[in-house]
MMTF fields as JSON, N, C-alpha, C and O atoms, coordinates in Angstrom:
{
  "mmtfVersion": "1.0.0",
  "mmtfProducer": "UNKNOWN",
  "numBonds": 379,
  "numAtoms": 380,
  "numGroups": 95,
  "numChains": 1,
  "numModels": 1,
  "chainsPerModel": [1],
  "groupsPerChain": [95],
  "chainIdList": ["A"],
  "bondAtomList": [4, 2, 8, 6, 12, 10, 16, 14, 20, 18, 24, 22, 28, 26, 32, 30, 36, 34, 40, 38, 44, 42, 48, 46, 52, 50, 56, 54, 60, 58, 64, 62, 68, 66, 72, 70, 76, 74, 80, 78, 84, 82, 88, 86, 92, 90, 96, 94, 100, 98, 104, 102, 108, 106, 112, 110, 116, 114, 120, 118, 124, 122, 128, 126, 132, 130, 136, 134, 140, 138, 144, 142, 148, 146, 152, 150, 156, 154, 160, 158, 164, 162, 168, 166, 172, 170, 176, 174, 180, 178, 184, 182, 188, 186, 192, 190, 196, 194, 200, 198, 204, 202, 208, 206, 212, 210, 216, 214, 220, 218, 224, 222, 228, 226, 232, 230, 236, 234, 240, 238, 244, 242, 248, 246, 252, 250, 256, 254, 260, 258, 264, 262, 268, 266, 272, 270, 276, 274, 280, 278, 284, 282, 288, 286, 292, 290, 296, 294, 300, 298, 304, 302, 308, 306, 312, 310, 316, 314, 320, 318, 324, 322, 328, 326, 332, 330, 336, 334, 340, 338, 344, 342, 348, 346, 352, 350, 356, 354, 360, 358, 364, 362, 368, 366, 372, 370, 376, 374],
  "bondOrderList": [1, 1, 1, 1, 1, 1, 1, 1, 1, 1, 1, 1, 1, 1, 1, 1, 1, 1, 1, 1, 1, 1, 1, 1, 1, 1, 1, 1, 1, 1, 1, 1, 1, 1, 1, 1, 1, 1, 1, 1, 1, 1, 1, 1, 1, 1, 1, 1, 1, 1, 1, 1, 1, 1, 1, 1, 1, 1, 1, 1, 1, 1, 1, 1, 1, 1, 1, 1, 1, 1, 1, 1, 1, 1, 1, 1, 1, 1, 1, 1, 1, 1, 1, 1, 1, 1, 1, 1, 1, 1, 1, 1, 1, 1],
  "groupList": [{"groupName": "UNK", "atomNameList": ["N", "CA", "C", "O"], "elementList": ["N", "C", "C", "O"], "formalChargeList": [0, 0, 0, 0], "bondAtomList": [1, 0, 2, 1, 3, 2], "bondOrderList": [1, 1, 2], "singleLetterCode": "X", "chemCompType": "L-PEPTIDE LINKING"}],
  "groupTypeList": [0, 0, 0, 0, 0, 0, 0, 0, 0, 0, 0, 0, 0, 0, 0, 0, 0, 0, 0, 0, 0, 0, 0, 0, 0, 0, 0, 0, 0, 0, 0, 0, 0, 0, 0, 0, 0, 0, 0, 0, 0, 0, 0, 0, 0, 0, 0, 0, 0, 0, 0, 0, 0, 0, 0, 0, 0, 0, 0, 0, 0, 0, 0, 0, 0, 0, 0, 0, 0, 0, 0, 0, 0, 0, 0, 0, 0, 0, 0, 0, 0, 0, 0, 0, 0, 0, 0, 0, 0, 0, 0, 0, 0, 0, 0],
  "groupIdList": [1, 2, 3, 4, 5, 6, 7, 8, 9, 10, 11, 12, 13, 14, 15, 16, 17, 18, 19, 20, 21, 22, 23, 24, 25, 26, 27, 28, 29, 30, 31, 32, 33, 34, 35, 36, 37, 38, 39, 40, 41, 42, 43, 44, 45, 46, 47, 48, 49, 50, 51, 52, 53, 54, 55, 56, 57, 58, 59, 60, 61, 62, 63, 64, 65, 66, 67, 68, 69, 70, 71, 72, 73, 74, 75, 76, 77, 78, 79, 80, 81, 82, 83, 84, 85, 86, 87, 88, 89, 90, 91, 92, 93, 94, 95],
  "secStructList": [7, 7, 7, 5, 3, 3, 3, 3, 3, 3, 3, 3, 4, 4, 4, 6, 3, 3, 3, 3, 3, 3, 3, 7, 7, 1, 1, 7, 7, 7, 6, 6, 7, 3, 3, 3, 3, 3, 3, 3, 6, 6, 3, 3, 3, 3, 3, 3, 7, 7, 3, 3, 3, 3, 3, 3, 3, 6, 6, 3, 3, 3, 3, 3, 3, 3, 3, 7, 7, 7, 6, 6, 2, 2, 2, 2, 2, 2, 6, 7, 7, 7, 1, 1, 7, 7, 5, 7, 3, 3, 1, 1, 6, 6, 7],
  "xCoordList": [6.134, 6.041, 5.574, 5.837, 5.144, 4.261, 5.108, 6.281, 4.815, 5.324, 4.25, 3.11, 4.436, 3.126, 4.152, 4.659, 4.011, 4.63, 3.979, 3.279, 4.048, 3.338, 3.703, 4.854, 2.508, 2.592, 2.153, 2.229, 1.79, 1.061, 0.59, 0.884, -0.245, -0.802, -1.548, -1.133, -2.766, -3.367, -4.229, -3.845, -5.027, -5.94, -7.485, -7.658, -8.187, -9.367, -10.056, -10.424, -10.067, -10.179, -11.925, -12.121, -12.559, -14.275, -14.332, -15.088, -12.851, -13.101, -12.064, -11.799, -11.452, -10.225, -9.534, -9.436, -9.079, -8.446, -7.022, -7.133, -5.65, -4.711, -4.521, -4.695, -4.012, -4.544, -3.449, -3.39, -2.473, -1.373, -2.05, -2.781, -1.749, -1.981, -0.872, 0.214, -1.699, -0.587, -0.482, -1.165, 0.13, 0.064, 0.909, 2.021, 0.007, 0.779, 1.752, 1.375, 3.09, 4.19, 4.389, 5.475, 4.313, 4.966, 3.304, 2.764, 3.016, 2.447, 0.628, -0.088, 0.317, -1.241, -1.28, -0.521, -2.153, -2.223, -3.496, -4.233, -4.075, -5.279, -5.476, -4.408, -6.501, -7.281, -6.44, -6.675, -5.732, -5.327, -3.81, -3.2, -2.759, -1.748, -1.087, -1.678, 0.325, 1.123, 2.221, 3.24, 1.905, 3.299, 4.105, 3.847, 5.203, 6.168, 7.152, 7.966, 6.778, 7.161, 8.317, 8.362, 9.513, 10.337, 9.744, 9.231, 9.904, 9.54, 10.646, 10.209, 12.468, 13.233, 14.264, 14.026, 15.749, 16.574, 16.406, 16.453, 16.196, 16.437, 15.518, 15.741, 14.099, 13.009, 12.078, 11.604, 11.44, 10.756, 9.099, 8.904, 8.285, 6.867, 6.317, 6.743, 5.302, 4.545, 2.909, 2.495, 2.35, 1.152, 0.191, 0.697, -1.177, -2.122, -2.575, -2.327, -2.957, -4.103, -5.533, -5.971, -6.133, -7.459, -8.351, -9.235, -8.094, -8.829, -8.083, -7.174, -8.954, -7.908, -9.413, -10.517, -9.115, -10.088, -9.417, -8.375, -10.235, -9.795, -9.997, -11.008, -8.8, -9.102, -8.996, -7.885, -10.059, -9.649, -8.915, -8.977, -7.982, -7.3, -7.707, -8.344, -7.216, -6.491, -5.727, -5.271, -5.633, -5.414, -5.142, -4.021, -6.178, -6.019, -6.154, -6.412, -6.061, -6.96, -5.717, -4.608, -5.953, -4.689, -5.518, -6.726, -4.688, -4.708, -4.63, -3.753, -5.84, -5.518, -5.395, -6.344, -4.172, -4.042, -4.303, -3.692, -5.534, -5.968, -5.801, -5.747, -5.661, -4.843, -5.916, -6.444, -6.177, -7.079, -6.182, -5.605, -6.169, -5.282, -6.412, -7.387, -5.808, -6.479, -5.939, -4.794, -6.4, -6.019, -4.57, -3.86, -3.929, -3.336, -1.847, -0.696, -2.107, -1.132, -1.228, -0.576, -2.221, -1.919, -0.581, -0.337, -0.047, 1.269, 2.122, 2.439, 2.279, 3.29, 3.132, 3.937, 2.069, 1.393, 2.12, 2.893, 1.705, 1.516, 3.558, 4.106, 3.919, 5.786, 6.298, 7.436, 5.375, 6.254, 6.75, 6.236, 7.909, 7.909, 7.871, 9.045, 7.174, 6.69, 6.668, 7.181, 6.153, 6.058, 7.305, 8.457, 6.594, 7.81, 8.351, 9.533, 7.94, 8.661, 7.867, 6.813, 8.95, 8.15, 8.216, 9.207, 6.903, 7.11, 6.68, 5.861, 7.581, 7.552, 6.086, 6.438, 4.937, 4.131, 3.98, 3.962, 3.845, 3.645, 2.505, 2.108, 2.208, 1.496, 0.947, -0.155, 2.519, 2.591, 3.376, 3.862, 3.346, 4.452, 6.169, 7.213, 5.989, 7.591, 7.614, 8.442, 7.499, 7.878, 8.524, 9.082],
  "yCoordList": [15.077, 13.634, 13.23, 13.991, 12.503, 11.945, 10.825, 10.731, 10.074, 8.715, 7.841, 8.303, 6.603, 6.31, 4.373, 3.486, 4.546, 3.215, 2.306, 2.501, 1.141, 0.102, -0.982, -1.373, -1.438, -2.235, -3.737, -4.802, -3.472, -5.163, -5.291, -4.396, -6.379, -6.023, -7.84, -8.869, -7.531, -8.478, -8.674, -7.969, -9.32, -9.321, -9.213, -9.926, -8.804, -8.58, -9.555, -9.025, -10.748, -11.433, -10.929, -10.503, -11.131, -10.63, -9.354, -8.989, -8.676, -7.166, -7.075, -5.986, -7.906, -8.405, -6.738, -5.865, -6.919, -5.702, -6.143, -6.963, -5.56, -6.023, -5.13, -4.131, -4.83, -3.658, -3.736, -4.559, -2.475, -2.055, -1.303, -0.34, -1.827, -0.831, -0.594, -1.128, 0.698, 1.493, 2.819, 3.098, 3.495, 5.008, 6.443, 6.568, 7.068, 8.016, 9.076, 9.622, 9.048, 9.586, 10.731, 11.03, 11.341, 13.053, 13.027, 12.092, 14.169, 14.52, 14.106, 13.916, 14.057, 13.774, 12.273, 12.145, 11.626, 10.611, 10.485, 10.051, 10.622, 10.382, 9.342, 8.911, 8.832, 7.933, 8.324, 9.412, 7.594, 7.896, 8.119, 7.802, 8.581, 8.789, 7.06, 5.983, 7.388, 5.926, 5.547, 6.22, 4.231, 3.794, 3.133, 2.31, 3.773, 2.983, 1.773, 1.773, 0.921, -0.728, -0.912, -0.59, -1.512, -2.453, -4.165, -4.822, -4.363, -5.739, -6.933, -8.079, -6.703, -7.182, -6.093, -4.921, -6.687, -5.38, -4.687, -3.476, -5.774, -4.741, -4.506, -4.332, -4.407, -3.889, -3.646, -4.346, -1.746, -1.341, -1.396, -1.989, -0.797, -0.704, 0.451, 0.909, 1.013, 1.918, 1.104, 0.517, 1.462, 0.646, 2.058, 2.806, 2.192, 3.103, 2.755, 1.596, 3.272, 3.252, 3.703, 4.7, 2.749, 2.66, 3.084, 3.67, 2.628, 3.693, 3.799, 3.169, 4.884, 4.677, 4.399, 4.883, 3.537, 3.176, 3.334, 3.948, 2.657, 2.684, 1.256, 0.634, 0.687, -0.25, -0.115, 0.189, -0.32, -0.631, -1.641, -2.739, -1.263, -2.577, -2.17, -1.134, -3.314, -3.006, -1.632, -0.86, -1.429, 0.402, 1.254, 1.67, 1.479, 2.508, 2.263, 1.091, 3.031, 2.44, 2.549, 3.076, 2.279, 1.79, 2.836, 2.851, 3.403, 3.942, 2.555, 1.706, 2.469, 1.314, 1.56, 1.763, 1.531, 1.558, 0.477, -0.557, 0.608, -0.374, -0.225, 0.835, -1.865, -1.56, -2.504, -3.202, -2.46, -3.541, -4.341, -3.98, -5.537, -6.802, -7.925, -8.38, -8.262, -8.995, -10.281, -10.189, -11.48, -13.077, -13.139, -13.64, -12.705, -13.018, -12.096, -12.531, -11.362, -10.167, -10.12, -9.334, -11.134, -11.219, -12.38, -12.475, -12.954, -14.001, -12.673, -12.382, -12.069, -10.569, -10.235, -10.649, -9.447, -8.745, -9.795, -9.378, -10.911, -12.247, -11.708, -11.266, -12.19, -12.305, -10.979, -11.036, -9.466, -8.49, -8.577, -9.185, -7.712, -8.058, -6.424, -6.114, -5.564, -4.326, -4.065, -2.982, -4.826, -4.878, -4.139, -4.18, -3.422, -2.41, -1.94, -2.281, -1.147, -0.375, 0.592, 0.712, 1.798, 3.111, 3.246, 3.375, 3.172, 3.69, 5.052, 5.744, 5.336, 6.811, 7.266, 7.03, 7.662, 7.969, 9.471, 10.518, 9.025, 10.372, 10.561, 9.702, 11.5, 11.802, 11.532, 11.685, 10.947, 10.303, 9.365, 9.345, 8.195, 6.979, 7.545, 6.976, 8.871, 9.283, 9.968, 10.632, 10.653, 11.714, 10.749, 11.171],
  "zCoordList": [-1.571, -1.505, -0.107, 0.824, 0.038, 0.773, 1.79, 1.427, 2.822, 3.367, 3.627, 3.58, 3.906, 4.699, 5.223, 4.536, 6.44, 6.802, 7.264, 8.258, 6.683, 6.701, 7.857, 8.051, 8.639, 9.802, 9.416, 10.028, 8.477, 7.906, 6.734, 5.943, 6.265, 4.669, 4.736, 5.267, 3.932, 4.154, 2.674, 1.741, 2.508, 0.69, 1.173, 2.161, 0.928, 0.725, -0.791, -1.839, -0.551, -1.805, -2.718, -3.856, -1.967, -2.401, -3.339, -4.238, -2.547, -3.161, -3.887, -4.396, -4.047, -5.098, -5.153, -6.015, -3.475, -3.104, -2.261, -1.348, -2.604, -1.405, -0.884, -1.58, 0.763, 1.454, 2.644, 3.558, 2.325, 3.662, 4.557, 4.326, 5.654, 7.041, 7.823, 8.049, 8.274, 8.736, 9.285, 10.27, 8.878, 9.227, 8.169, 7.655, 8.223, 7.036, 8.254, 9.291, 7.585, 8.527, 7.418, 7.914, 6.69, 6.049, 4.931, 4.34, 5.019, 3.947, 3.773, 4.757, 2.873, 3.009, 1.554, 0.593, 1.866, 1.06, 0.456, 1.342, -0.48, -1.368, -2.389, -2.824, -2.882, -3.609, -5.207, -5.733, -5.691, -7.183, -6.827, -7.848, -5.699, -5.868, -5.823, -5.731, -5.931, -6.284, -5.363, -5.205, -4.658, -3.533, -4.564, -5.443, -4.169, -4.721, -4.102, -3.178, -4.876, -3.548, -4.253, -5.441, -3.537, -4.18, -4.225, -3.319, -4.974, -5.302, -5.421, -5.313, -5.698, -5.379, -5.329, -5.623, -4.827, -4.746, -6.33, -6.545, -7.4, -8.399, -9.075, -10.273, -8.56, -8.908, -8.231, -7.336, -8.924, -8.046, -8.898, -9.959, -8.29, -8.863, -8.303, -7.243, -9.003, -8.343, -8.802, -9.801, -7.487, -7.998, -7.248, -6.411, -7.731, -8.073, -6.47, -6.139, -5.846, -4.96, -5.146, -5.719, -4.536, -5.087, -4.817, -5.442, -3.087, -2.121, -0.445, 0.095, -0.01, 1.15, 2.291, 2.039, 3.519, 4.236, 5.867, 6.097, 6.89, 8.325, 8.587, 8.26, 9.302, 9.876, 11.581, 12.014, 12.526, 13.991, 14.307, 13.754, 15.445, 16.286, 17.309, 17.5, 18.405, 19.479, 20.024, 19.18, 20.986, 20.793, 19.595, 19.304, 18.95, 17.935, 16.738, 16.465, 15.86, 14.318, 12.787, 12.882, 12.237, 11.333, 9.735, 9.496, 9.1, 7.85, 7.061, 7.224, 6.066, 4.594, 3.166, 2.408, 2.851, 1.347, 0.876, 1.145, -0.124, -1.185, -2.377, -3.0, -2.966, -4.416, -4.624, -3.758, -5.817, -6.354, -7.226, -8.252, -6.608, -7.349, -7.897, -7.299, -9.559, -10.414, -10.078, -9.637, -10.143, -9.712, -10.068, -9.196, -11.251, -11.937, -10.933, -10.927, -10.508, -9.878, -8.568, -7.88, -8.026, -6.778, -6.131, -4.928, -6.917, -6.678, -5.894, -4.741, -7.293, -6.849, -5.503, -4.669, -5.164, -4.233, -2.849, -1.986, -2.957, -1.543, -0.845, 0.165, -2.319, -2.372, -1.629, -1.165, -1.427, -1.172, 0.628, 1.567, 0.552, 1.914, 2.566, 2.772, 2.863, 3.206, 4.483, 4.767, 5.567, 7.024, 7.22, 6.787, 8.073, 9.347, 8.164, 8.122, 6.924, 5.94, 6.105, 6.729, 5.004, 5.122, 3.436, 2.717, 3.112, 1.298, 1.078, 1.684, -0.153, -0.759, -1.437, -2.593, -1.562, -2.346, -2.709, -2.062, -4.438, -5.08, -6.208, -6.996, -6.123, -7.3, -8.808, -9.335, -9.378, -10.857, -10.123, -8.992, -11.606, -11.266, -11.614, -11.294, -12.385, -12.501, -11.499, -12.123, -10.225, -9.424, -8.458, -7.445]
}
């Protein structure tokens, strides 16, 4: 299993993409595996990643997990609260 901790998260609306940055802390992270977010204490999600990209800052450059969010699923997406978290990603949505 994988980690990857998230420093921010922002939408890519054009590319009707929502997109954590950050940094991968255990393991290797690829295009098709699944973060698993909590979405309230009593629900979690695993959502697909779509692709993974680079973003530059200010000293140093940030890992991006992209999810491709439909109009309708981006309410969800806006509501999470992820910053300064570390999510689990795995392989399938059961692992």
């Amino acid at each position: 299993m994988a980690k990857f901790h998230v420093k921010n998260f922002f939408e890519i609306p054009d590319r009707q993409l929502f997109v954590m940055a950050g940094s991968v802390t255990e393991g290797e992270i690829v295009a098709g595996m699944y973060a698993q977010i909590q979405v309230s204490p009593m629900m979690d999600m695993a959502a697909r990643i779509h692709s993974i990209e680079f973003a530059r800052r200010e000293g140093g450059e940030d890992v991006c997990l992209c999810f491709q969010s439909k109009p309708r699923t981006l309410q969800v997406w806006r509501g999470l609260s992820v910053s300064d978290k570390t999510l689990e990603v795995t392989t399938d949505v059961g692992d």
